[in-house]
Structure formats: C-alpha cells, structure tokens
N, C-alpha and C positions, 0 to 999 in steps of 0.2 A: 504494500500500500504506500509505504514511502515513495520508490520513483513515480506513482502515479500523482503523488500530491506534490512533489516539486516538480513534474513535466506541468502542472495546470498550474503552478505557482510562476513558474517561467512562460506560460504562455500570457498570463495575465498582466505580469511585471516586463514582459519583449525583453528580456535579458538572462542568459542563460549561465550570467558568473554567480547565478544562486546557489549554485552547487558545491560552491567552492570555499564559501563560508554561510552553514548555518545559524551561525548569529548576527550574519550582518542585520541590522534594521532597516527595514527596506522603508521604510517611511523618513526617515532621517537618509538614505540614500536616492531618494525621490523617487523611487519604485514603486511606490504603491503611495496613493492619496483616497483622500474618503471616496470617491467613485468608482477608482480601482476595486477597492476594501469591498466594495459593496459585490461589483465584477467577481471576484474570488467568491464569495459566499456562494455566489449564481452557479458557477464552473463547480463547486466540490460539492452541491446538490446535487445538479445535473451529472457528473460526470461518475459520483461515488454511492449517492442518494443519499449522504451525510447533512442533514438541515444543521445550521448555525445561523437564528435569526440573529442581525445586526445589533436588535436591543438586549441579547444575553451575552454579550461580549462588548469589549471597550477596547482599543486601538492596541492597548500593550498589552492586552492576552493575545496578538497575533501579528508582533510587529515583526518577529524574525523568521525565518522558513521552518528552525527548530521547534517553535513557540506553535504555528504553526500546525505540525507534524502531530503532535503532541495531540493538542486540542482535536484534531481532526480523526487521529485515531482512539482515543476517549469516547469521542462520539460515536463511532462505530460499534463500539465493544456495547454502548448503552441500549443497540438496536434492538 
C-alpha cells in the first residue's frame, strides 16, 4: 500500500523527489496547498477507497508523505 500512496502523492504534488525524503513537508516545500490537500483526499478515496474527510484532519496530520502513509494506512486497517 505504501508505493500506491506515494505514486498518488506524486501524482498530486507533479514531483516525484517525494521518494526520496519522507519527511520532507511538502507544504513548506510548496507541494501541496489547501486545494492540492483537498486533490489528495479525492485521489486516496478514489484510488484506495480510504475516506479522510478534510474536517477530521488539520494540515500537520498530513504535511509529510510519512505522516501521510501512516494516516492512510490506519484508515485502512479501521475498514
């Protein structure tokens, strides 16, 4: 499940050096903005069928790909 969620974290961000440090913060590296953030939630519904509404999560539960990973696979396991 991890390469699937950093291929759609890289499709969402159009940069593929996310692989390369999972703690970058990609909002502090202007990779992701609230519209992206939102774009991401869209892609790991549809792509995973993992739901993460925007109002149970706040910017720094999801700012690095690690962070990320984490949260997305949490929610799997709650299916």
């Amino acid at each position: 499940m991890k390469e699937k969620i950093l291929d759609i974290i890289e499709k969402v961000c159009e940069d593929d050096s996310i692989r390369e440090d999972l703690t970058m913060n990609l909002f502090e590296e202007d990779l992701l903005d609230s519209l992206s953030f939102v774009a991401l939630l869209v892609e790991l519904e549809d792509n995973l069928g993992v739901v993460i509404s925007p109002s149970e999560v706040i910017r720094e539960d999801m700012d690095t790909p690690e962070k990320i990973i984490a949260l997305v696979e949490a929610k799997a396991q709650e299916k």
